[in-house]
Structure formats: C-alpha cells, structure tokens
MIZAVO-404899 format. One record per atom (N, C-alpha, C): chain; residue in one letter; x negated, y negated, z; residue number from 0; atom name. Coordinates in steps of 0.2 Angstrom, whole numbers. Example, Ala and Ser with C-alpha at 12.3 -4.5 7.8 and 13.67 -1.06 7.14 Angstrom:
BEGIN
+--------+--------+-------+-------+-------+-----+-------+
| chaine | residu |     u |     v |     w | num | atome |
+--------+--------+-------+-------+-------+-----+-------+
|      A |      a |   -66 |    28 |    39 |   0 |     N |
|      A |      a |   -62 |    22 |    39 |   0 |    CA |
|      A |      a |   -66 |    16 |    39 |   0 |     C |
|      A |      s |   -64 |    11 |    35 |   1 |     N |
|      A |      s |   -68 |     5 |    36 |   1 |    CA |
|      A |      s |   -64 |     0 |    39 |   1 |     C |
+--------+--------+-------+-------+-------+-----+-------+
***
This chain:
BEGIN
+--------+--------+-------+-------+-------+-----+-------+
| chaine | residu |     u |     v |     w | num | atome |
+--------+--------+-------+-------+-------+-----+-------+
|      A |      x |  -397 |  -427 |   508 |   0 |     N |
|      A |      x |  -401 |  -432 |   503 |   0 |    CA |
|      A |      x |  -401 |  -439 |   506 |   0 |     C |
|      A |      x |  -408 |  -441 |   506 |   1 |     N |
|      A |      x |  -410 |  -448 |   511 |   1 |    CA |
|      A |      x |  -406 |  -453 |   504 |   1 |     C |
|      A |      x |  -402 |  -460 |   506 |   2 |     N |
|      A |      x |  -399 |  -466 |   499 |   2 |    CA |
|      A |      x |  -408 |  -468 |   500 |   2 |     C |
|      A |      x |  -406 |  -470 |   493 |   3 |     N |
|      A |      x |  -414 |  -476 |   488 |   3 |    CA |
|      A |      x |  -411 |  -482 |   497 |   3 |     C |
|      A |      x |  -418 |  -486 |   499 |   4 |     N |
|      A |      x |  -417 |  -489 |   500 |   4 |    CA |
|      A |      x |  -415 |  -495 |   497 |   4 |     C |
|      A |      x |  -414 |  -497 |   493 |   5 |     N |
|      A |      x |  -412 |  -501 |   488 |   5 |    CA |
|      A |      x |  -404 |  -501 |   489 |   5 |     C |
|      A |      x |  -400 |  -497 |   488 |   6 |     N |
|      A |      x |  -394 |  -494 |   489 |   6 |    CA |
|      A |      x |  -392 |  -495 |   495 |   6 |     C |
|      A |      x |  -393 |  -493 |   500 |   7 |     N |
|      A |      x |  -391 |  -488 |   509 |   7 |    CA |
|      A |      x |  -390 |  -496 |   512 |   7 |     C |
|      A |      x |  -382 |  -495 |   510 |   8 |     N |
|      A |      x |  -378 |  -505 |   514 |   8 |    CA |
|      A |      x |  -382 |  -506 |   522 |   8 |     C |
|      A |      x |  -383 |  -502 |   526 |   9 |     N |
|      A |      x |  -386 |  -501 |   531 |   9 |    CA |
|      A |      x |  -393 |  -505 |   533 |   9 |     C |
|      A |      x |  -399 |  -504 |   528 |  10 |     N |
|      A |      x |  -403 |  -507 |   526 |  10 |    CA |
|      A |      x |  -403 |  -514 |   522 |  10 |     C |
|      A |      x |  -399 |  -513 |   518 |  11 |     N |
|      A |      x |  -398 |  -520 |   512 |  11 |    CA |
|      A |      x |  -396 |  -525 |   519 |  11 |     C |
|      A |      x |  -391 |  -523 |   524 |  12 |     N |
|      A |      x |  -391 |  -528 |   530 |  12 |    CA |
|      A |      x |  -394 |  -532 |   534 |  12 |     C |
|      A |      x |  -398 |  -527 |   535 |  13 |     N |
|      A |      x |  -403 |  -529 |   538 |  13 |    CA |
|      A |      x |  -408 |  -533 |   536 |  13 |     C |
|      A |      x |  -411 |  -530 |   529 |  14 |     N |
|      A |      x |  -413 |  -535 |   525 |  14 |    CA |
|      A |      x |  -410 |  -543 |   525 |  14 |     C |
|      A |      x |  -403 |  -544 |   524 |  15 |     N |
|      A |      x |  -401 |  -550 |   522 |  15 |    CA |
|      A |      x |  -401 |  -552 |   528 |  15 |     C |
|      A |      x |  -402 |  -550 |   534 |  16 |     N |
|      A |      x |  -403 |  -556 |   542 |  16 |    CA |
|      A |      x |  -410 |  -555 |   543 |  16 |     C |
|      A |      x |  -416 |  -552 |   540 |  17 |     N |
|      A |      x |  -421 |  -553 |   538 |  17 |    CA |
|      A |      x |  -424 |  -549 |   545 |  17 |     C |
|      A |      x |  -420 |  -543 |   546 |  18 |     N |
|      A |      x |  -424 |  -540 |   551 |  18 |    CA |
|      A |      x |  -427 |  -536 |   548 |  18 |     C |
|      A |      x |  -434 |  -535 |   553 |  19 |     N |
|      A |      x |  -440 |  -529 |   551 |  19 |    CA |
|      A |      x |  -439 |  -525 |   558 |  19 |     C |
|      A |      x |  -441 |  -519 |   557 |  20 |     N |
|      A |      x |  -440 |  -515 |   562 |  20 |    CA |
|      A |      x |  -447 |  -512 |   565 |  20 |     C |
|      A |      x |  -451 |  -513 |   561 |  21 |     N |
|      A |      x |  -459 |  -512 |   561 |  21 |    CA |
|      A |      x |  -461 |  -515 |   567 |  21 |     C |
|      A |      x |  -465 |  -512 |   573 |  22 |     N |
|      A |      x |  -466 |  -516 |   580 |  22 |    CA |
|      A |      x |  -473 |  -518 |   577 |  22 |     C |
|      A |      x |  -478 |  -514 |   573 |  23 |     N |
|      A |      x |  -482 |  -516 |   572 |  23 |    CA |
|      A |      x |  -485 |  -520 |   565 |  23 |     C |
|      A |      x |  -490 |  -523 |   563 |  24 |     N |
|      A |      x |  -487 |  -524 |   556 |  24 |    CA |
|      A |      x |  -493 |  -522 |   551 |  24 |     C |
|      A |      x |  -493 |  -519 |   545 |  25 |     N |
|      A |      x |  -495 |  -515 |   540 |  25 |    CA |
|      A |      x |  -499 |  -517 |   535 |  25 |     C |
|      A |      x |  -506 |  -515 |   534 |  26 |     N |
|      A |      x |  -510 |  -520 |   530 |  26 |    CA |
|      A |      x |  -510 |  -514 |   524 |  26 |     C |
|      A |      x |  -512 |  -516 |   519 |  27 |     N |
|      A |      x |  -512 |  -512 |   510 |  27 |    CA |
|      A |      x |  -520 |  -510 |   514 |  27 |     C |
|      A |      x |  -524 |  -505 |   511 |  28 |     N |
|      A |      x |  -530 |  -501 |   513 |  28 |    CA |
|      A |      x |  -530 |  -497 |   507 |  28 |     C |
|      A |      x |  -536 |  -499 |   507 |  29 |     N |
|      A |      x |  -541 |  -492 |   500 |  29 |    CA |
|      A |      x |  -545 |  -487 |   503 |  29 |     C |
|      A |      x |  -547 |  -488 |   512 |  30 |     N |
|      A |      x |  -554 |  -485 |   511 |  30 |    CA |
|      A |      x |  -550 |  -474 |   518 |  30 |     C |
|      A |      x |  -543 |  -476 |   518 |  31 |     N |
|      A |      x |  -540 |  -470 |   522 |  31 |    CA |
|      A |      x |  -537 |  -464 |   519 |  31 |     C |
|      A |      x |  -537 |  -460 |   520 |  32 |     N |
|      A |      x |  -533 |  -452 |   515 |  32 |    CA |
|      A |      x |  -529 |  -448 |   523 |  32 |     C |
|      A |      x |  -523 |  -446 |   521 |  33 |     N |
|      A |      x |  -523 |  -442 |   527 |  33 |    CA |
|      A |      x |  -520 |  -434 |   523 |  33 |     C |
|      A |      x |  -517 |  -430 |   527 |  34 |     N |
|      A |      x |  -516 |  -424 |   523 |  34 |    CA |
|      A |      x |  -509 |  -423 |   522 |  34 |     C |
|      A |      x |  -506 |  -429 |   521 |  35 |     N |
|      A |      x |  -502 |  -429 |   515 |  35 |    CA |
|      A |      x |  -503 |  -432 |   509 |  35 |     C |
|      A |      x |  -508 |  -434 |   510 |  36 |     N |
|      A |      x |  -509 |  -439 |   505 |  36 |    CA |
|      A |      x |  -513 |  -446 |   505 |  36 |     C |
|      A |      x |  -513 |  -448 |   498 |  37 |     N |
|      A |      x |  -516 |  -455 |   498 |  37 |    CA |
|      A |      x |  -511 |  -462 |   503 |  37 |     C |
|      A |      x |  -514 |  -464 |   508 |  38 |     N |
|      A |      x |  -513 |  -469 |   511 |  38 |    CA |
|      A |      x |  -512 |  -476 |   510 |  38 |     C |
|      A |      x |  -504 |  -479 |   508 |  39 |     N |
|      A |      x |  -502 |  -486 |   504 |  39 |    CA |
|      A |      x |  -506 |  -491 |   507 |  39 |     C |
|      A |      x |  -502 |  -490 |   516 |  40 |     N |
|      A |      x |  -505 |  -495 |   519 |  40 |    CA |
|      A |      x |  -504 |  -492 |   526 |  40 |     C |
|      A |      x |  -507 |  -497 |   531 |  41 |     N |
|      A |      x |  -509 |  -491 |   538 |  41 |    CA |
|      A |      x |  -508 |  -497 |   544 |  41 |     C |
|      A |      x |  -505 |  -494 |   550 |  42 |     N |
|      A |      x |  -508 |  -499 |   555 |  42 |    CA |
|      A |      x |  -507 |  -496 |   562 |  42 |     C |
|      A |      x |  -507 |  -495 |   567 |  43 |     N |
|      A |      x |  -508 |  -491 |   574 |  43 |    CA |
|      A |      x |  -502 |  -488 |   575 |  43 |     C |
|      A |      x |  -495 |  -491 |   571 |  44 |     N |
|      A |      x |  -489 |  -489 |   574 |  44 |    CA |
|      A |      x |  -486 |  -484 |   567 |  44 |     C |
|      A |      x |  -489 |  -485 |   563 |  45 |     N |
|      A |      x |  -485 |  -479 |   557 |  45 |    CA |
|      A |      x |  -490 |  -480 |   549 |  45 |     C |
|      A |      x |  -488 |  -477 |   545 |  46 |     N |
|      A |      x |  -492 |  -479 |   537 |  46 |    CA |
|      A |      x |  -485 |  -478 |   532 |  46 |     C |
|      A |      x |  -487 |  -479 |   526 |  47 |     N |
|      A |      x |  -484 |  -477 |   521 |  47 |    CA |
|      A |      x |  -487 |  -472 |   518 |  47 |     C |
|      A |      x |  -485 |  -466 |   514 |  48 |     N |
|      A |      x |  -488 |  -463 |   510 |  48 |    CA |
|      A |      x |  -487 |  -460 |   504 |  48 |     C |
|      A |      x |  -491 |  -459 |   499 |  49 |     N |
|      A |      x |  -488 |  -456 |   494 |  49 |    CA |
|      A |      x |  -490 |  -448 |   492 |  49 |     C |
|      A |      x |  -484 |  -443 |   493 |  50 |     N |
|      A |      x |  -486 |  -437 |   494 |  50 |    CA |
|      A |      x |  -479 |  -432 |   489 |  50 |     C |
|      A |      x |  -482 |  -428 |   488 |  51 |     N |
|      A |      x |  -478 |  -423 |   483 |  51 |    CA |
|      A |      x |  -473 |  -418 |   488 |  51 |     C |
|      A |      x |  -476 |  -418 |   496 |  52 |     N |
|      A |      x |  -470 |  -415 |   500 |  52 |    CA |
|      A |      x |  -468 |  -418 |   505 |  52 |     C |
|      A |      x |  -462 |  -416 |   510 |  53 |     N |
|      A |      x |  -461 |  -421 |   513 |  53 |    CA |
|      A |      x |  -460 |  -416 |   518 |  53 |     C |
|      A |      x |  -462 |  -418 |   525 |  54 |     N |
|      A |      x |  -461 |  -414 |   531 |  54 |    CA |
|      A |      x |  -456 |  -415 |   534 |  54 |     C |
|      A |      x |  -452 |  -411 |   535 |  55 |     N |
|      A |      x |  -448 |  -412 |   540 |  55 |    CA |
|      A |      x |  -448 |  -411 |   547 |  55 |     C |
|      A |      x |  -443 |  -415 |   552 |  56 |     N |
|      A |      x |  -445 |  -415 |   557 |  56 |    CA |
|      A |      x |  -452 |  -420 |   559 |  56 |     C |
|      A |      x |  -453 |  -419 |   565 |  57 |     N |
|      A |      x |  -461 |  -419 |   570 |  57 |    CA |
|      A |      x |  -467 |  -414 |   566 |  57 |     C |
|      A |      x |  -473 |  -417 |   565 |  58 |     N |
|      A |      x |  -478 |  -413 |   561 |  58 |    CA |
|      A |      x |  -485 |  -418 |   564 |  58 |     C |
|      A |      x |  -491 |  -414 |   562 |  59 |     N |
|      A |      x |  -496 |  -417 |   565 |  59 |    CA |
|      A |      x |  -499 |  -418 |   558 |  59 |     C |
|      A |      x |  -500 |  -424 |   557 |  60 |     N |
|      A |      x |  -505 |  -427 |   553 |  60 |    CA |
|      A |      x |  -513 |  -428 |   552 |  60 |     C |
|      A |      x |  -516 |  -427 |   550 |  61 |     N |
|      A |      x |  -523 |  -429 |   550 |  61 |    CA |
|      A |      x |  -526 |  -435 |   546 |  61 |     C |
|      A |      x |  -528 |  -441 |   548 |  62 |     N |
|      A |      x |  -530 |  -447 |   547 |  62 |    CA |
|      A |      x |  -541 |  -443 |   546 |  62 |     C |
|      A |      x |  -541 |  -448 |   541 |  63 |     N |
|      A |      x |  -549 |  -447 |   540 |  63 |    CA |
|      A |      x |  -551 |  -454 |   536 |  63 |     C |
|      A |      x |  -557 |  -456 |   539 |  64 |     N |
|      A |      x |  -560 |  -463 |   534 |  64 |    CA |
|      A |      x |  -559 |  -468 |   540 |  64 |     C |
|      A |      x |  -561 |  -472 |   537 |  65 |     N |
|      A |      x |  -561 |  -480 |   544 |  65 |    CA |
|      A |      x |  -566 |  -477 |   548 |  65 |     C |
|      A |      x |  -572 |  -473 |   549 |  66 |     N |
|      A |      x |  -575 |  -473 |   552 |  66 |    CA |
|      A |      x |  -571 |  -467 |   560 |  66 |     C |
|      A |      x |  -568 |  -463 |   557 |  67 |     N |
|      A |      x |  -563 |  -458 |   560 |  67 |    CA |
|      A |      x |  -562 |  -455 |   559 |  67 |     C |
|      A |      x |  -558 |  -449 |   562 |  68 |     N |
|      A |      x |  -555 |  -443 |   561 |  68 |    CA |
|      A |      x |  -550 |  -443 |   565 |  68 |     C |
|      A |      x |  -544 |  -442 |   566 |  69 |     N |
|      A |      x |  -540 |  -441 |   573 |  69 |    CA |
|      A |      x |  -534 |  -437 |   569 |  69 |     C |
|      A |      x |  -529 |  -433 |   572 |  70 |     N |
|      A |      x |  -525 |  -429 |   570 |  70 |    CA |
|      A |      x |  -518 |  -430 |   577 |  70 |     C |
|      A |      x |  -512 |  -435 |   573 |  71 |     N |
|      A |      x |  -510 |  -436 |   578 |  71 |    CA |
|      A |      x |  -500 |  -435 |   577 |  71 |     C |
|      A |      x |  -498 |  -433 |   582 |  72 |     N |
|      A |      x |  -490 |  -431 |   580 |  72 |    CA |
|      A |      x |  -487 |  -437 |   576 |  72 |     C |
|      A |      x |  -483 |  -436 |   573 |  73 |     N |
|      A |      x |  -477 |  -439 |   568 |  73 |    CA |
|      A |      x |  -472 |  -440 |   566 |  73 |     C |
|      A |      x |  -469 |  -444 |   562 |  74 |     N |
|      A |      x |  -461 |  -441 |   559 |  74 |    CA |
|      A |      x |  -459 |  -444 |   552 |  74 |     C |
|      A |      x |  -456 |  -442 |   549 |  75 |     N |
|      A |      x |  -456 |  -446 |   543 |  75 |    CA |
|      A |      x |  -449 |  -452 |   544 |  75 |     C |
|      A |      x |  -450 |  -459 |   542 |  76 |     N |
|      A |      x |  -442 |  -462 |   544 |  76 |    CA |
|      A |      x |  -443 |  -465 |   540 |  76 |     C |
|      A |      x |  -441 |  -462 |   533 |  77 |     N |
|      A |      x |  -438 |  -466 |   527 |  77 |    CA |
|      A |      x |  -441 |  -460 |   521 |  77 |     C |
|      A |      x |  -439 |  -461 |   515 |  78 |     N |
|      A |      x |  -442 |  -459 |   509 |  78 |    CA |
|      A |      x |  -441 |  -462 |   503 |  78 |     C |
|      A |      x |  -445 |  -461 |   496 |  79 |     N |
|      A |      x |  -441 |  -466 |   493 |  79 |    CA |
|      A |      x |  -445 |  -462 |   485 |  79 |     C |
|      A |      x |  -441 |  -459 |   479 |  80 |     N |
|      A |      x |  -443 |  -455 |   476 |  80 |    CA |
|      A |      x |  -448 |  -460 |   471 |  80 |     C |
|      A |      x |  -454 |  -459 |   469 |  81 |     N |
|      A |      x |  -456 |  -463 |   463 |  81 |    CA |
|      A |      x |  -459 |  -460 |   459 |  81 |     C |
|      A |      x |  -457 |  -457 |   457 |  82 |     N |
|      A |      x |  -460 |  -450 |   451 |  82 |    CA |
|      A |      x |  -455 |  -446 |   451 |  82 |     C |
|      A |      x |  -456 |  -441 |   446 |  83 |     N |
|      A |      x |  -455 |  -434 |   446 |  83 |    CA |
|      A |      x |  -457 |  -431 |   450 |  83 |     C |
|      A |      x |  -461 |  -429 |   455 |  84 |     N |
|      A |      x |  -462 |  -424 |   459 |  84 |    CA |
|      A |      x |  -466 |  -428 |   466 |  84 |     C |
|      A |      x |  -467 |  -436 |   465 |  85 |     N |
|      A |      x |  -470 |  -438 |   471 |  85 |    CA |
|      A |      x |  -464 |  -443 |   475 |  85 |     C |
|      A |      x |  -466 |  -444 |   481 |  86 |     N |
|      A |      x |  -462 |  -449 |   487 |  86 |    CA |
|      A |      x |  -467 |  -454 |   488 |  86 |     C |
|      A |      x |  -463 |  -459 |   490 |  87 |     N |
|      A |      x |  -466 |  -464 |   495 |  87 |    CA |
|      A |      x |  -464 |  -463 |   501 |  87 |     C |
|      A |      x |  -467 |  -461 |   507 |  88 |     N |
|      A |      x |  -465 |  -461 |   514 |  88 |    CA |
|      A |      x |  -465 |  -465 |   520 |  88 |     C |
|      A |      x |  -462 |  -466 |   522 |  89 |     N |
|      A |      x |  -463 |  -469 |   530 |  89 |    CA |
|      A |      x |  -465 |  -465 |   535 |  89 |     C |
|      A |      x |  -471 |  -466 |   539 |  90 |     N |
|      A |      x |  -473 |  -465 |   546 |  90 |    CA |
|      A |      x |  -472 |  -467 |   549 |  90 |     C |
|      A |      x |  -469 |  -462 |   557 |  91 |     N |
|      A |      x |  -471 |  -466 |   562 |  91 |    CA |
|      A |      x |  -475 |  -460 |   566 |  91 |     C |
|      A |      x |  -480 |  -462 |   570 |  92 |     N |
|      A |      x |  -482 |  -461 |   574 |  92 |    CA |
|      A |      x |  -480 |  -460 |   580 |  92 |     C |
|      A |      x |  -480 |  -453 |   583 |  93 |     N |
|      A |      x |  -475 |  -453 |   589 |  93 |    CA |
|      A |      x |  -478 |  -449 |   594 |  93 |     C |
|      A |      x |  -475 |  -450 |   602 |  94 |     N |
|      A |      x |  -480 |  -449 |   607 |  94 |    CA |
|      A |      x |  -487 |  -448 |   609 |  94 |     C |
|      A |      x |  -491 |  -453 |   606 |  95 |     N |
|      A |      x |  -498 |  -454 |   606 |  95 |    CA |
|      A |      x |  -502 |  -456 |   612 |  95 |     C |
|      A |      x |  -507 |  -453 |   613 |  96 |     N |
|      A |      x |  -510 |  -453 |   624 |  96 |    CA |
|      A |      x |  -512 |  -459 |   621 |  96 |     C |
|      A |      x |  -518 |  -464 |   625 |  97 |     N |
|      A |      x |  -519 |  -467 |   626 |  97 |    CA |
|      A |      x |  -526 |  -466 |   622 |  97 |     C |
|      A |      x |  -530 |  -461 |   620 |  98 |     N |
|      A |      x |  -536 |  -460 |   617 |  98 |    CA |
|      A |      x |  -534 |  -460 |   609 |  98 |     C |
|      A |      x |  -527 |  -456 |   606 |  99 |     N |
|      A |      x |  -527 |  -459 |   601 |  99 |    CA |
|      A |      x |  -525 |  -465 |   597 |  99 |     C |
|      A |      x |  -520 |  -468 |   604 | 100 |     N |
|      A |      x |  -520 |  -474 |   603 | 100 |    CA |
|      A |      x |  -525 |  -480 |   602 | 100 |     C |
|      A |      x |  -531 |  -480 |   604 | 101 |     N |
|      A |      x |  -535 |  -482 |   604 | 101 |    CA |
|      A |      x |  -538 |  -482 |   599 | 101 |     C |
|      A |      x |  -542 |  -473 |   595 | 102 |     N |
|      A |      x |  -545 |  -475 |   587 | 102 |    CA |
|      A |      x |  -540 |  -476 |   583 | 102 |     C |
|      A |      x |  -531 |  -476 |   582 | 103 |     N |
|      A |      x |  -528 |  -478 |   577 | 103 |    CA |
|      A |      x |  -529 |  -485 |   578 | 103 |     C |
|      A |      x |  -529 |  -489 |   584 | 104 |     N |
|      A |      x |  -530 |  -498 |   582 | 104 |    CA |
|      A |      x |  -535 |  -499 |   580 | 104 |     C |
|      A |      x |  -543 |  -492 |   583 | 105 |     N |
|      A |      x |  -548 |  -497 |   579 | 105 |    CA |
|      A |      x |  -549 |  -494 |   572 | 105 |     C |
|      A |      x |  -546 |  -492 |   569 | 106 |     N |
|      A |      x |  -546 |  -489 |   562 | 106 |    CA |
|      A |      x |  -540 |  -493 |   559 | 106 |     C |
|      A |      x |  -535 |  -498 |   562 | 107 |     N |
|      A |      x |  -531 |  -503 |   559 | 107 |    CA |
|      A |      x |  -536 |  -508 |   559 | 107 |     C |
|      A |      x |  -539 |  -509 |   564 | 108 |     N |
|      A |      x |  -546 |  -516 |   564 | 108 |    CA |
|      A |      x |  -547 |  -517 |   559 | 108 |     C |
|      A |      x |  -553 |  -511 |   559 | 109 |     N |
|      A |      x |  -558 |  -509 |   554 | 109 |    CA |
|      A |      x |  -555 |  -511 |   548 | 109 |     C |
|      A |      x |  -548 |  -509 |   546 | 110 |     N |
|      A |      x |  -544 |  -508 |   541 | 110 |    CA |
|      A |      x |  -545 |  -516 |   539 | 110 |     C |
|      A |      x |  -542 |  -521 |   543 | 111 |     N |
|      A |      x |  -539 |  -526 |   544 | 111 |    CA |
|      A |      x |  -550 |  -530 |   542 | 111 |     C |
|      A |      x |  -554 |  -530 |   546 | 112 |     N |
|      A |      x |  -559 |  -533 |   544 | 112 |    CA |
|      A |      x |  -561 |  -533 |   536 | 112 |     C |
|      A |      x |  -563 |  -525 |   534 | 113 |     N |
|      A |      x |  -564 |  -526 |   527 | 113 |    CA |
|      A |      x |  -557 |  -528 |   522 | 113 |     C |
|      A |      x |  -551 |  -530 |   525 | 114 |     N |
|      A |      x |  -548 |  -534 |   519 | 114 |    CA |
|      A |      x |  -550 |  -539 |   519 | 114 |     C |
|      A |      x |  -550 |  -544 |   526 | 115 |     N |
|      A |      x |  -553 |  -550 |   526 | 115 |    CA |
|      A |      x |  -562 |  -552 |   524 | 115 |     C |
|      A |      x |  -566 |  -547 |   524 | 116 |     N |
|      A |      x |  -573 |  -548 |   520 | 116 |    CA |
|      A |      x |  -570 |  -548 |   515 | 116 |     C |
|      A |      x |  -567 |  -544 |   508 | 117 |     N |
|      A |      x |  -565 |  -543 |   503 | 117 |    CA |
|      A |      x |  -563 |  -549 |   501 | 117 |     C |
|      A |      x |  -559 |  -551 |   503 | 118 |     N |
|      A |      x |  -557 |  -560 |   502 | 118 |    CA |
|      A |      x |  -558 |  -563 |   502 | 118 |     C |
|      A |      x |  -561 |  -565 |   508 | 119 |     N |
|      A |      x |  -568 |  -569 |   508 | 119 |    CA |
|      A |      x |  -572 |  -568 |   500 | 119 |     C |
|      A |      x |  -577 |  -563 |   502 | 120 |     N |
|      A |      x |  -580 |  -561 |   495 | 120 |    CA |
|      A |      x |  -577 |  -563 |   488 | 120 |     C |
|      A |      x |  -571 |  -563 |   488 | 121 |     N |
|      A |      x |  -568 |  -564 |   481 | 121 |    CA |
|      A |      x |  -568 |  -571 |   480 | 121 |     C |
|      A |      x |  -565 |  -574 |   485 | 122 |     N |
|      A |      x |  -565 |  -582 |   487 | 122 |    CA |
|      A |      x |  -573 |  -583 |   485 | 122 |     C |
|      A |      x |  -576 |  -582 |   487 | 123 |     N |
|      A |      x |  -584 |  -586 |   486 | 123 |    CA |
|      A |      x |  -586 |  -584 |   477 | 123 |     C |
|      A |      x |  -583 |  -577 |   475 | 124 |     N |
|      A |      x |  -584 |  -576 |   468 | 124 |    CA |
|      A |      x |  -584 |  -582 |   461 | 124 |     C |
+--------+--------+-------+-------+-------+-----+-------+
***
C-alpha cells in the first residue's frame, strides 16, 4: 500500500525544500479523456488522472481529444485515494520515439492555447 501523499516524510521533504520533480510542467485541461479515465491535467511528460483502477506496472494508454489520438507506454508514480472507489494518479510517460513525442507536445500546445483564449475571453467578459 502506496502512504497518502500528505503523510510519506519522504515527500513532505521534498516539499519543504520546495522541490518539484516534474521535468515538464502541467496545465488543468477540460477538452482530453484517456482510457483510464478523465484527464486532471496533462503535458508531454506525464498527466494526472482520475480512475476507478490502477495499473500496475508499464501499460499502454490511450490519449484521445486536442485534435489527437495516440496510444503511448506508461507507469503510474504516485496515487492518492479520493472516494470510495476512485484514485487520483500520476503519469509518466515512458520510452517515447520521437513521433509520439511530438503529438503529446502538440496536444500540451493545443492544451496550453485554449486555456490562455479562455482567459483572455473571461478577462474581456
């Protein structure tokens, strides 16, 4: 059994030196689903998700929306319970060729563009 992030001294550490381990960094997104589930936030190097199982190990995921489709290896590095029967997960994305990496950035773009119209647009509301 994975400690609550909240808990696990090893994190709370990290935290208090204020380190992020994340190489890439991760925007909130409405408009992606993958097939674990609904998609928190997303960006080329991993997502968060919220899903009712948890895989273990390396598994291949499927990404859909942002003007995409790709299906690409994984792993999950973290979890965090918020329900009864659902998690919150951490993705990483792992050994990706040069072609997937390419539509996961343009689908973080894409991701990245429509928050900043959306704000905009609010801003001018």
């Amino acid at each position: 059994m994975m400690a609550d992030e909240r808990t696990d001294p090893a994190l709370l550490r990290l935290a208090a030196q204020g380190v992020n381990q994340r190489q890439t960094g991760r925007l909130p997104q409405e408009s992606l689903a993958c097939s674990l589930g609904p998609v928190l936030d997303f960006s080329a190097g991993g997502m968060r998700v919220k899903t009712r199982r948890v895989p273990k190990g390396r598994f291949e995921v499927e990404l859909f929306g942002l003007g995409g489709r790709i299906t690409v290896p994984a792993e999950v590095i973290w979890t965090k319970r918020c329900g009864l029967f659902s998690r919150i997960v951490g993705v990483r994305f792992v050994n990706l060729d040069q072609g997937m990496l390419a539509t996961l950035k343009r689908m973080s773009s894409e991701n990245r563009s429509r928050r900043l119209l959306a704000s905009e647009v609010k801003k001018a509301a």
